[in-house]
C-alpha positions in Angstrom: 5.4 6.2 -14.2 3.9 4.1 -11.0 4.7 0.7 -11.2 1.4 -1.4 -10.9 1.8 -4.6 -9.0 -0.7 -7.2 -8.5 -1.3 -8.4 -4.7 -0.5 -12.4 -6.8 3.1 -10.9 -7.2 3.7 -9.5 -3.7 5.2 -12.6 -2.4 8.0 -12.7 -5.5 8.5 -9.1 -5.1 9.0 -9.0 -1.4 12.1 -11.5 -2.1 13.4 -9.7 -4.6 13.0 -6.2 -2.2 13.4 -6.7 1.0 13.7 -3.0 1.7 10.3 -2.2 1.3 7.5 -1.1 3.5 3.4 -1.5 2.8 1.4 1.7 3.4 -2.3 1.4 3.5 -4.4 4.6 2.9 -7.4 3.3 3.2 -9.7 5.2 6.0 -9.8 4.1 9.2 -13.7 3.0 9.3 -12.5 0.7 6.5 -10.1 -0.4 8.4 -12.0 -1.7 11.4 -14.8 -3.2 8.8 -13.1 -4.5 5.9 -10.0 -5.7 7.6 -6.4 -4.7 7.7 -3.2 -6.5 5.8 -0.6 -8.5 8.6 2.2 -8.1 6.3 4.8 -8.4 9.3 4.3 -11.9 8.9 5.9 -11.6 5.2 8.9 -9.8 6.7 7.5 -6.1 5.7 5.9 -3.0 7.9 3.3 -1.7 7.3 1.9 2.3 7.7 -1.6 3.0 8.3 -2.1 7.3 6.9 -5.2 7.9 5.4 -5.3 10.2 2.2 -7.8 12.8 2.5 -8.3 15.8 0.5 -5.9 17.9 3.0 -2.1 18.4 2.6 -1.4 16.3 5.6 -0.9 13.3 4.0 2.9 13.8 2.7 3.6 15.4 6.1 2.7 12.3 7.9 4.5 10.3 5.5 7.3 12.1 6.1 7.4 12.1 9.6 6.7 8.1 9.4 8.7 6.7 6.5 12.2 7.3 5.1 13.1 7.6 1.4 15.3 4.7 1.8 12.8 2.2 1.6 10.5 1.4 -1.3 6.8 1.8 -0.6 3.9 -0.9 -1.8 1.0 1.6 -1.8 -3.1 0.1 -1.0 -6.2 0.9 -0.7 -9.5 -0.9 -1.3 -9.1 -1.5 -4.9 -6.5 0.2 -6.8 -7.9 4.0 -7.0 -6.7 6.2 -3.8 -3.6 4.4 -4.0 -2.2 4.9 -7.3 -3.2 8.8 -6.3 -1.4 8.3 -3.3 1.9 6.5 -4.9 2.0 9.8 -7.4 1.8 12.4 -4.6 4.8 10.5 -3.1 7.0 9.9 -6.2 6.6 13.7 -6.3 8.3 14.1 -3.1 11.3 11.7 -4.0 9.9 8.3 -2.8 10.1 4.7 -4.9 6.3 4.3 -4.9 4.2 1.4 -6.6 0.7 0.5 -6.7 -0.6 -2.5 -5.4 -3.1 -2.5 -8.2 -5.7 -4.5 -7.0 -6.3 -3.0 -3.0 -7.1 -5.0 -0.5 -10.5 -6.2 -1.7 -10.0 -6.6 -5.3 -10.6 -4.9 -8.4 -13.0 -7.0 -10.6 -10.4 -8.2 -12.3 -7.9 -9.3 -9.8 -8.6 -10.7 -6.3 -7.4 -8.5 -4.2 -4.6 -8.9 -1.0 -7.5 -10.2 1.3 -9.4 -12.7 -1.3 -5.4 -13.3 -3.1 -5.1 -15.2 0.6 -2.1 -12.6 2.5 -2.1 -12.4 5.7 -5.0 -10.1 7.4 -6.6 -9.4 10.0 
């Protein structure tokens, strides 16, 4: 089961985790429109590899991101990523769900409108 953590908790979890790296799946147009998360400035890296409907998501990973580390999982509001997070528990990774994306899901504010760092 994917853990689902709220973009309000990412500060707390980040201390108690510091081995874990932020990977945005969010396409690359939203990227350049919506905005992107800065989460150096927490202490964290972060991936940019958009999931598409393709197998070459997992290989990028892959070549990208070692099983070491955990991996927060966004994308605009909870949907691709929790997707995403599965696909990669499958292959071995600690994967959770930043539940609410980067813009929010209606319930939650989001990482952008929660006030973490972006872009």
């Amino acid at each position: 089961m994917i853990k689902q953590i709220k973009s309000s908790e990412i500060k707390n979890y980040l201390e108690e985790n510091p081995k874990t790296i932020l990977l945005d799946v969010r396409t690359e147009e939203e990227w350049k429109t919506v905005g992107k998360p800065q989460s150096e400035s927490l202490g964290i890296k972060t991936f940019f590899i958009t999931i598409g409907q393709d197998s070459s998501f997992i290989e990028k990973v892959k070549k990208d991101i070692n099983k070491e580390n955990q991996i927060l999982v966004m994308c605009a509001v909870g949907g691709r990523s929790i997707i995403a997070a599965n696909l990669l528990q499958n292959e071995g990774y600690i994967a959770h769900n930043i539940s609410d994306g980067f813009s929010g899901n209606g319930q939650d504010p989001g990482w952008k409108n929660e006030g973490l760092p972006s872009t």
